[in-house]
N, C-alpha and C positions, 0 to 999 in steps of 0.2 A: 760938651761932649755928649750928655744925654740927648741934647736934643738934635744932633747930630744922627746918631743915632737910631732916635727916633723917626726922622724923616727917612732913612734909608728903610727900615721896615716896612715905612707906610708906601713908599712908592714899589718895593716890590712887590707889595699885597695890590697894587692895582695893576703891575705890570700881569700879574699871574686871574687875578679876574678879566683882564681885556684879553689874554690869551684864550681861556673857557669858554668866553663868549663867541670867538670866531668859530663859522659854520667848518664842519670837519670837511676833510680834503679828500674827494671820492678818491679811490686807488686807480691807478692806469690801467686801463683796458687789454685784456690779451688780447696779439695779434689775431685777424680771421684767420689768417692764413698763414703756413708754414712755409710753403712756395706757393710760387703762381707762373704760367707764361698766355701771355697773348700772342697770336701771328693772323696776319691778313694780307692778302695777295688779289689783287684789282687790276682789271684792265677793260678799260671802254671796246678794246675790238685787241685780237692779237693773235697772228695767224704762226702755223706752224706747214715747212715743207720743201717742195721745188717747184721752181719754176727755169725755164729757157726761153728769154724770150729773145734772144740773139745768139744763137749757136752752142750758148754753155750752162750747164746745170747753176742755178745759185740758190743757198738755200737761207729759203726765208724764215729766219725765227726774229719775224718781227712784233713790232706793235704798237700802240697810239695808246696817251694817258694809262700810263702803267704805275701802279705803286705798288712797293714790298715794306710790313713794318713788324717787328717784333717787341714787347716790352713785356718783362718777367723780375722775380722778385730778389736778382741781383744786389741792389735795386741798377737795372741797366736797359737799355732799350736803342732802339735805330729803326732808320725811316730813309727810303732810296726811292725817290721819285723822276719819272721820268717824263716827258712832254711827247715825247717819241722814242722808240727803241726800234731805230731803221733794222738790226738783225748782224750777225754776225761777218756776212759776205759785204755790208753796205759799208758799216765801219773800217773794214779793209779799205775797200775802193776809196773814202774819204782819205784814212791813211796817207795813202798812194798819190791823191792831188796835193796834199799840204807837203808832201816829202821832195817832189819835183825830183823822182828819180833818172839820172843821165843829163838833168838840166847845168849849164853850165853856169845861170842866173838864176836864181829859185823863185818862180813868181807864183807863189800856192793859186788854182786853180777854184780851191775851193775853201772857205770858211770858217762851213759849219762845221762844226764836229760834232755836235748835239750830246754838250754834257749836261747831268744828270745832277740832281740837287740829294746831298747824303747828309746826313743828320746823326750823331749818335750820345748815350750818354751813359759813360764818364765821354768829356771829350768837345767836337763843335756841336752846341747844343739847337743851328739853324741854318739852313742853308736854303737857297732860292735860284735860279734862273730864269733866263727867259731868252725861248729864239725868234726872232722876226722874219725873218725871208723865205719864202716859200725856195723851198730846195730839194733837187731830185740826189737820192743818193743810193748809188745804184740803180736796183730797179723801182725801187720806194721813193714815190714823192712825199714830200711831208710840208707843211705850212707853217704858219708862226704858233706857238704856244708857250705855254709857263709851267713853271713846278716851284713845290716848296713842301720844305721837310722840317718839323720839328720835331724834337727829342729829350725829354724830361725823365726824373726819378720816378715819377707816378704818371707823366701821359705823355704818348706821342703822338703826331698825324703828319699827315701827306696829303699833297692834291698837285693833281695835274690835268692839264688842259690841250687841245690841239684844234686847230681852225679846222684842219683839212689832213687824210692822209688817204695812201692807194695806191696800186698801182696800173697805169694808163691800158687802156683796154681791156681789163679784167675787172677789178672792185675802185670803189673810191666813196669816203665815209667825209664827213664832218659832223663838227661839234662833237667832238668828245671832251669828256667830263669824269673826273674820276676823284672819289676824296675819302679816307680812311680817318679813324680817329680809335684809339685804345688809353683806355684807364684806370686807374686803380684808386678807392678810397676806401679803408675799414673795410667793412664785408662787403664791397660791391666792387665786382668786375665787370668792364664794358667793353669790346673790340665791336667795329661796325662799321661797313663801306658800302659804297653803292659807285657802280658803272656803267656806261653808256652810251650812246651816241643820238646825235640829233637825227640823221637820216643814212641810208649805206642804200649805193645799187651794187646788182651784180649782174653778171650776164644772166639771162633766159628774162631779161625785164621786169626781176626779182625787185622791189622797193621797200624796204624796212623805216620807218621814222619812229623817234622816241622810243626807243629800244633802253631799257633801266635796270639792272638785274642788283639785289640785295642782300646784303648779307648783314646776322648781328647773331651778339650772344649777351646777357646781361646777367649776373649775378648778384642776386641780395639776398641776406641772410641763410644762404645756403638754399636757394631757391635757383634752375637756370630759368631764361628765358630763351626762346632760341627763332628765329624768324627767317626765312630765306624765300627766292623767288626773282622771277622776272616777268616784266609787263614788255608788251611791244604797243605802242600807241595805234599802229595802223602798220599794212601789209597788203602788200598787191603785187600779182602776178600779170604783166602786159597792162598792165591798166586795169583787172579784174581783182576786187578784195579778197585779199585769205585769209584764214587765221590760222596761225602756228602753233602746234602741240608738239608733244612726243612720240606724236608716228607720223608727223609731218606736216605739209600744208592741206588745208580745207577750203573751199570756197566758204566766201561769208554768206551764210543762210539770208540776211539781209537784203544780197545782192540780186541773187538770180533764185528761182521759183524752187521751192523744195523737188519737186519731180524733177529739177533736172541739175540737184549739188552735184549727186554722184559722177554725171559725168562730164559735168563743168570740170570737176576735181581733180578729174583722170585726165581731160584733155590740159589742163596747168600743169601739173605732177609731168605728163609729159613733153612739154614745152619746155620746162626746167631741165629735163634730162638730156633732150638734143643737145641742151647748151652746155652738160656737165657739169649743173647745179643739183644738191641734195641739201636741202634744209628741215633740221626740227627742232624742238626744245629741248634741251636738259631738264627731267624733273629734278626741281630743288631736292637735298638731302639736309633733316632736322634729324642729328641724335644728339641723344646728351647719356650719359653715363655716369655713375656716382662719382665721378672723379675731373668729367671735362664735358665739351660739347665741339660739335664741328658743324659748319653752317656753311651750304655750299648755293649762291642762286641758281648753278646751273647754266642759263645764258640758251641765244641759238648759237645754234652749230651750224654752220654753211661750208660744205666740201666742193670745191670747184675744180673739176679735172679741164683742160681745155683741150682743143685739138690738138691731134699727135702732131708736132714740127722736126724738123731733121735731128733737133737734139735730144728730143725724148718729148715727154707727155709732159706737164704742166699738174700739177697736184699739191693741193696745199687745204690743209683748213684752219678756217676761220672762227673763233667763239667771240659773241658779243654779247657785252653784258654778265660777263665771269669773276666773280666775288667768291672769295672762300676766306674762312676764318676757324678758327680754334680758340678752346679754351681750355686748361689742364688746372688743377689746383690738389695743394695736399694742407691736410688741416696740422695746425702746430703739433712739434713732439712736447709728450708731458713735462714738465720740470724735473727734474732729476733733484731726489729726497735722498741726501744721507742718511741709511739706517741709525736707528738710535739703539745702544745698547740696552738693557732695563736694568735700572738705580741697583746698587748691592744693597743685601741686607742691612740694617742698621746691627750694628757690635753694641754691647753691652758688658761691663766689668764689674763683678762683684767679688768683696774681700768676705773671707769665712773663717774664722778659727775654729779649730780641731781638738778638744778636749782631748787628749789620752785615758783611755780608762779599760777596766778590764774587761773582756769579751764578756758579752752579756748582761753588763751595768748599766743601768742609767743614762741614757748620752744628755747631752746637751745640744739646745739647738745652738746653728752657729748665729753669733750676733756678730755686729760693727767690731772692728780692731777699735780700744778704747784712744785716745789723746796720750801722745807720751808725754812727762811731764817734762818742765823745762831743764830741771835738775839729772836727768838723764841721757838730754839732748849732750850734743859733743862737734868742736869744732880739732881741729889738725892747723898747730901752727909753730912751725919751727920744728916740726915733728911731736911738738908736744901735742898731748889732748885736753885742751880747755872744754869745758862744759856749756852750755849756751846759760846757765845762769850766773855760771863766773863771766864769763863775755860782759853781760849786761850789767850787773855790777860792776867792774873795771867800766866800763864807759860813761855811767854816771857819776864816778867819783873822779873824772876827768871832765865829764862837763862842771862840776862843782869847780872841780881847780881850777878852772878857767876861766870860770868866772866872779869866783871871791878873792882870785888872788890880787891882782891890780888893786880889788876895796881894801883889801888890810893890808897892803903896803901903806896905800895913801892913808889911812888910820895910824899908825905906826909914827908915820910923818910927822903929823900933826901934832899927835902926843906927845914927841923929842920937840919941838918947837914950844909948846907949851911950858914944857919942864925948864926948857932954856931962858923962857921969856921972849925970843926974837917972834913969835907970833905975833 
């Protein structure tokens, strides 16, 4: 048993040294943030308006590689990517072919429907498509492209693609490109897109290539960053270079003799305008505010009115290269501290006796109440009042009886055996 024991002591003395020795356990980190929301909104080219180009008003709220994504501190988030967004009037008319309205055999007409890859989380956290056939719907042709949408507790992104989109006699664009991505880790927030197109004409023999407009915001340590803008790779008017600002197109100094920008500039400027083209840049917008930031590239702007036709005017514009993003955050609420009351006094009891004596005598200081003696003390039994030292004597002359009694019986015994001889 001792050494039983002893080996349990000894092993919990080493179980309690191998615990001291382990490196202490940093405590978990408060959150950065309290809430948070990211949004970003992208599209490579995406026109707003009317057009007629066969007797009746349609309106165009279209567009090529479009993405929409939000993620916030839910923790929840979504991603809606498009490869094309033919526009409100196009969808109808698609509609209308698949429906084979008045047909007595339904032989859909058309397709494509041109859906849309959606993404969200809680919920499907991935979704993808892809169209192949170049198809006119409505007045919007559109090409093959793809999309794809992902959707996470901390990140989401989008991208979308298009060979080709336009519509015939007026604009016509390819290679559009469009791709978002937003995330959250510890103190760093990130939302960031960029969109674009490979090349775009328009009437007045307007030529855009590598057209890329950008947006981002990025957070660390309670620091933003914030970056916006758009580049055009190259730009020409009839075959003559421009460059594009925000009061419009320029000849390129490059091209033609300084004496004679200005009115190279004015004769393009109006070359464009016979044709009902107006194009110029959006200046980028960088704010940021103690609390968020907003980042916009800006993009061109091209407005195309075309000739008046029997059913009205022709008007619509066009931004390429249109990136916007946000960023909101609030910092954690403090932990909520139950008030603590403060400790009560400590109590304190002291006994004092009271001398009586006559006014103006000698007092006595008060001392300790002395020990009552045992022969004073008193118990209640039977109603009677026994003393605590009659108690204690009855109790020892019953532990005596109790225990000499059995010895002198058996003494007693013995000595009647003796006397008998049967011993």
């Amino acid at each position: 048993m001792t050494r039983l024991t002893r080996g349990l002591t000894l092993a919990a003395g080493v179980a309690l040294l191998a615990w001291l020795a382990l490196p202490a356990r940093a405590a978990s980190p408060a959150p950065a943030f309290g809430s948070y929301a990211l949004t970003v909104v992208a599209g490579s080219n995406t026109t707003d308006g009317t057009v007629a180009p066969s007797g009746g008003l349609v309106t165009l709220d279209s567009g090529s590689a479009y993405v929409r994504g939000r993620l916030d501190s839910g923790p929840s988030s979504s991603v809606q990517a498009d490869n094309v967004e033919p526009g409100t009037d196009a969808r109808s008319v698609i509609g209308t072919a698949n429906s084979c309205p008045g047909a007595p055999v339904c032989t859909p007409q058309v397709q494509v429907v041109y859906p849309d890859a959606e993404a969200s989380y809680p919920g499907r956290g991935q979704a993808d498509v892809s169209v192949a056939p170049t198809t006119t719907a409505g007045v919007v042709t559109v090409g093959a492209g793809s999309a794809s949408a992902r959707a996470g507790a901390d990140q989401a992104s989008g991208s979308a693609s298009g060979s080709s989109y336009g519509i015939p006699g007026v604009f016509g664009s390819s290679g559009a490109n469009t791709a978002v991505t937003m995330s959250h880790s510890g103190d760093q927030l990130s939302v960031t897109g960029t969109a674009g197109v490979t090349s775009l004409a328009a009437p007045g023999g307007l030529t855009l290539t590598n057209v890329r407009g950008v947006a981002g915001i990025q957070v660390a340590g309670g620091k933003r960053t914030v970056v916006a803008g758009v580049t055009v790779g190259s730009a020409s008017v009839a075959g003559t270079a421009v460059t594009i600002d925000d009061s419009g197109v320029t000849v390129a100094t490059q091209q033609v003799p300084l004496g004679a920008v200005q009115q190279t500039t004015q004769q393009v400027n109006q070359a464009l305008s016979a044709a009902g083209v107006s194009v110029h840049a959006l200046a980028p917008v960088k704010s940021t505010t103690a609390t968020g930031a907003i980042a916009d590239s800006g993009g061109v702007v091209i407005t195309i009115t075309t000739p008046a036709q029997p059913a009205g005017v022709n008007t619509f514009v066009m931004r390429v290269g249109r990136v916007v993003a946000t960023e909101t955050d609030a910092p954690p609420e403090p932990a909520f501290v139950e008030p603590q009351l403060p400790p009560a006094p400590p109590t304190t009891t002291t006994t004092t006796i009271t001398i009586p004596g006559a006014p103006g005598s000698a007092g006595v200081a008060s001392v300790p109440a002395p020990a009552q003696p045992l022969a004073t003390r008193y118990l209640v039994v039977g109603g009677a009042r026994i003393s605590a030292l009659q108690a204690l004597v009855a109790f020892a002359l019953w532990q005596v009886l109790t225990l000499t009694g059995p010895t002198a019986t058996t003494l007693v015994r013995r000595r009647r055996r003796e006397r008998s001889g049967t011993g």
